[in-house]
N, C-alpha and C positions, 0 to 999 in steps of 0.2 A: 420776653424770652421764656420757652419753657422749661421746666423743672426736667424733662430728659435734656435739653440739649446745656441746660446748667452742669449738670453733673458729666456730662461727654469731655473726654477729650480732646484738648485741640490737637491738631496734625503735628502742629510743631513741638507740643510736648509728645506726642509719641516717635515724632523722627529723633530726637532728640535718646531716646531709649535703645534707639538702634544704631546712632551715626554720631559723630561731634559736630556738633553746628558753630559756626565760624560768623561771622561776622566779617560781612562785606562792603567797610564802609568806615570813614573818618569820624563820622557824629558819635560823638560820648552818650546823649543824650539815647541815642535807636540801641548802644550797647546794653545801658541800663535797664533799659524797658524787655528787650528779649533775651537778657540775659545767655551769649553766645560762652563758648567754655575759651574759646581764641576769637582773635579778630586779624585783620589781614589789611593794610594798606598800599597804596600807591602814590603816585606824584598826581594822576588823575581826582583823587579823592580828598587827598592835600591839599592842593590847589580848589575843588568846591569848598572845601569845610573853609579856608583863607578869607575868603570872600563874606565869613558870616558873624557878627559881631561877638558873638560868645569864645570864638579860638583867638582871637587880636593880642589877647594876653601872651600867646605861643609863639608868635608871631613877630612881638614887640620885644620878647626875652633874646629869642634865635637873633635878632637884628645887633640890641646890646652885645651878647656874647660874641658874633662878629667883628664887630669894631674893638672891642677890648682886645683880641686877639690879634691885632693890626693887618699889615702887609698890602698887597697892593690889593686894588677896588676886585679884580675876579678871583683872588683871595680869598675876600672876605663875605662874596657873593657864595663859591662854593662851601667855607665855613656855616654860610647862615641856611644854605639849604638841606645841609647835613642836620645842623642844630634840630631845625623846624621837624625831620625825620625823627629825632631823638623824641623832641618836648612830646610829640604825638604818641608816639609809643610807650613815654611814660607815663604820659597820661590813661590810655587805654589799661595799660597793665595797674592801674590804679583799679579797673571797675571788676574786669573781666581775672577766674583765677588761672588760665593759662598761659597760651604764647603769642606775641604777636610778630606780625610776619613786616620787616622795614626791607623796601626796594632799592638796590642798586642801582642808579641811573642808567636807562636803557643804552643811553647812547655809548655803553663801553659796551654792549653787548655781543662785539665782536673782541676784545680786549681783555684775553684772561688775566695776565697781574693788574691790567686796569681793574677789573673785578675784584680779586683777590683782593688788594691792597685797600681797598675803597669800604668790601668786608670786614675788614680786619680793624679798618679807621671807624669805624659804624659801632663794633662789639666794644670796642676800647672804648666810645663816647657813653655809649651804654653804664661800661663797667663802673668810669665815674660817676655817673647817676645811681650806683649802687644795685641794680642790675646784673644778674646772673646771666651769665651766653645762653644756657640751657631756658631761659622763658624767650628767648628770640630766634625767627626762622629771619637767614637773607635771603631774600626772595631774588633773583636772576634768571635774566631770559636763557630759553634751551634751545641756545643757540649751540655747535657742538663748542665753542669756546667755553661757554655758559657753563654747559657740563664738565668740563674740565677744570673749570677753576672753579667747582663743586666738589667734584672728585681733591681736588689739594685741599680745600678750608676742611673738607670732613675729616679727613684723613691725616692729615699734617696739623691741623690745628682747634681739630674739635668742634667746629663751628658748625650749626645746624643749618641747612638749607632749603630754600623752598624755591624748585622750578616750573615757574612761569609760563604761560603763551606753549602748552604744550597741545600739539592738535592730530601728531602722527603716534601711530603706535609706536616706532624704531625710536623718536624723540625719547617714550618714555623706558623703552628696552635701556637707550644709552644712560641717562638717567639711575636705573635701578641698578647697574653694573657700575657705573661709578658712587653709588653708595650714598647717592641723594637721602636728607632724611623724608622729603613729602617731595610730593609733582602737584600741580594744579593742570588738570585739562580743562580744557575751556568749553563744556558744553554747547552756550548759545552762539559762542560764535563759529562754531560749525554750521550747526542750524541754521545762520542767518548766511552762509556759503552756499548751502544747499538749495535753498529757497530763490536763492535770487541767481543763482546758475541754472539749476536744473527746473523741472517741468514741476515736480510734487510741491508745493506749497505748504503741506500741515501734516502733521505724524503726531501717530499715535504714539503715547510716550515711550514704549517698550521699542515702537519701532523709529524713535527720534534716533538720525546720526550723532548727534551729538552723547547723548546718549547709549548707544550701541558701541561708541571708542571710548567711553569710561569703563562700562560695564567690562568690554575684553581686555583692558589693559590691569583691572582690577584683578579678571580672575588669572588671568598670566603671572601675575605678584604672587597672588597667593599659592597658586598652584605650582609654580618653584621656587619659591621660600626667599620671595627679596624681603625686605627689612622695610625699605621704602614703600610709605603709606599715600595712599590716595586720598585729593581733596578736590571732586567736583567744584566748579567752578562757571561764573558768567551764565547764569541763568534765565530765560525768557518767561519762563510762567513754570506755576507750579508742580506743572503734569511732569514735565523735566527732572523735577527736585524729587519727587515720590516715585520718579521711576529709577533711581539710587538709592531709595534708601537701602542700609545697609551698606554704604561707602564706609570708608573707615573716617572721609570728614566731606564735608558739604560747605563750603561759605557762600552765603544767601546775603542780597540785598536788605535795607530796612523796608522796603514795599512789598518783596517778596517773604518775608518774615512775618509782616503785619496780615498779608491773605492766609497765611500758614498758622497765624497764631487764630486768627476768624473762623478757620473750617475746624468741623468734624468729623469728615471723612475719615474713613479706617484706613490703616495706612499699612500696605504689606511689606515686609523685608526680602527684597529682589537678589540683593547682591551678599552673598554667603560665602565665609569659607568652602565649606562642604557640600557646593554644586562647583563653585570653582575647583577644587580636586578633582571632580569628575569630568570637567570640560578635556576638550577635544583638543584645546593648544596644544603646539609644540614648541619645544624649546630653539630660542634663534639668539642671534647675539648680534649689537651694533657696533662695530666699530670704526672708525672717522669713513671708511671707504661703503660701508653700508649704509652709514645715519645718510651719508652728502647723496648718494645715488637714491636712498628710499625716500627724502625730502623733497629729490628736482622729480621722481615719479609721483610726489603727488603734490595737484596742483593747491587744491583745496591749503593744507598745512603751508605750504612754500609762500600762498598769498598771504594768509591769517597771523603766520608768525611776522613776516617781515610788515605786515601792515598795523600789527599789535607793537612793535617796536617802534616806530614811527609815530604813533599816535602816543605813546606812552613818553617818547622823544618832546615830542610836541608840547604836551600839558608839562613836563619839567620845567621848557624856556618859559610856559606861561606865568610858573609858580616863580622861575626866576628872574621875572620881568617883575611881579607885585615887588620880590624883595629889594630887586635895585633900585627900585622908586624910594621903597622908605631907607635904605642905606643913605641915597644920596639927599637925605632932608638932614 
């Protein structure tokens, strides 16, 4: 290696200068190494890291504290998959100094006091583990239920939130008016809409869809004064990731963290307060009759959320198919 490119840089420590980097991923092991300021989980990621001899300990705890807790066998099945969401999280907030983001099971995704109640069960397991509400986002899908039993945890009870599978602008208009504290849009999986619908196949990153609906939903925040901050999300490659910097947060893969920690590329700050003031938005507002009708008008979000729901559905029964195997030994 040479003595310039020694002394350069990496991309990731200059995104890092401009944006929060997040950590997208259950491995403790990828937190340490790239040191993210938050890390953000799911039942998808849950369920890999499960599978891998070094979490078994988490695993084995969530299972004990279920059966002590008795009641009948989907009881103790729902107790040990909450648990497993807990041990995770405390553990992360072991490495990383900020928040970490623990998901509501998708499948109440339609289901506001299912959500709420399930919220409120989550920050309580937390708090016995000595755990502050303020280091934990609940992560729920923005579904309009979603958003409303957002709008209550915030508001009625303090609880921070983080909305998920978000892919329409209105998703995140509704979002910022009910007083979300973060949105996640999902960058790649536009992208991966766009490609396999339409004719274009590869963008340029300035001009990636995915990309282009963070970027406007970003300068819309800024540009009328919502609270609620942006966390790019679901990344395909780099070019994606640097063509946000200056999001107010990013969570990156560990593969994609590892090419990011490898370059030196210069890395410019895209997304600013102070070109979002000057944008062109105007002010619009969602409410249930705007979010359902801007949704069923676009098809792209209408497939992405209900098929990110489903699949995030999916990996839960997988995570609680491992648990009811070792409950029932």
């Amino acid at each position: 290696m040479s003595e310039a490119k020694k002394q350069a840089r990496s991309a990731l420590d200059q995104l890092k200068d401009m944006t929060t980097v997040v950590a997208d991923t259950g491995d403790f092991e990828a937190m340490k190494k790239y040191k993210p300021t938050d890390a953000t989980t799911n039942p998808s990621l849950i369920f890999a890291a499960s599978g891998m001899p070094a979490y078994q300990s988490l695993i084995d705890e969530a299972i004990k504290w279920a059966k002590e807790r008795g009641g009948s066998e989907e009881e103790q099945l729902s107790n040990a998959m909450d648990k497993v969401c807990i041990n995770f999280g405390v553990k992360i907030l072991d490495i990383i100094p900020g928040r970490v983001s623990t998901e509501v099971d998708a499948r109440l995704s339609f289901d506001k006091e299912g959500m709420v109640n399930k919220a409120k069960q989550l920050i309580q397991m937390y708090k016995e583990e000595g755990i502050s509400k303020d280091r934990i986002l609940i992560k729920l899908s923005s579904t309009w239920e979603g958003i409303q039993a957002a709008r209550e945890l915030e508001s009625e009870h303090g609880i921070h939130c983080n909305m998920t599978l978000i892919f329409n602008f209105y998703q995140a208009v509704a979002c910022g008016e009910a007083g979300a504290t973060l949105i996640s849009p999902f960058v790649g999986r536009i992208f991966d809409w766009f490609v396999k619908n339409k004719s274009q196949k590869s963008f340029e990153p300035l001009e990636d869809p995915g990309v282009l609906s963070v970027t406007k939903i970003y300068n819309y925040y800024k540009k009328f004064g919502f609270d609620t901050v942006v966390m790019g999300a679901s990344f395909r490659n780099t070019g994606q990731i640097l063509g946000l910097a200056g999001c107010d947060l990013l969570t990156i893969s560990p593969g994609l963290l590892e090419k990011l920690s490898e370059s030196t590329e210069s890395v410019e700050t895209y997304l600013q307060k102070e070109k979002a003031a000057s944008s062109d938005l105007e002010k619009v507002s969602a409410d249930e009759k705007v979010f359902r009708w801007q949704m069923n008008e676009d098809e792209m979000a209408s497939d992405k959320l209900s098929e990110g729901i489903r699949k995030f559905a999916a990996d839960a029964v997988k995570l609680e198919n491992v648990l009811r195997e070792r409950l029932l030994k």
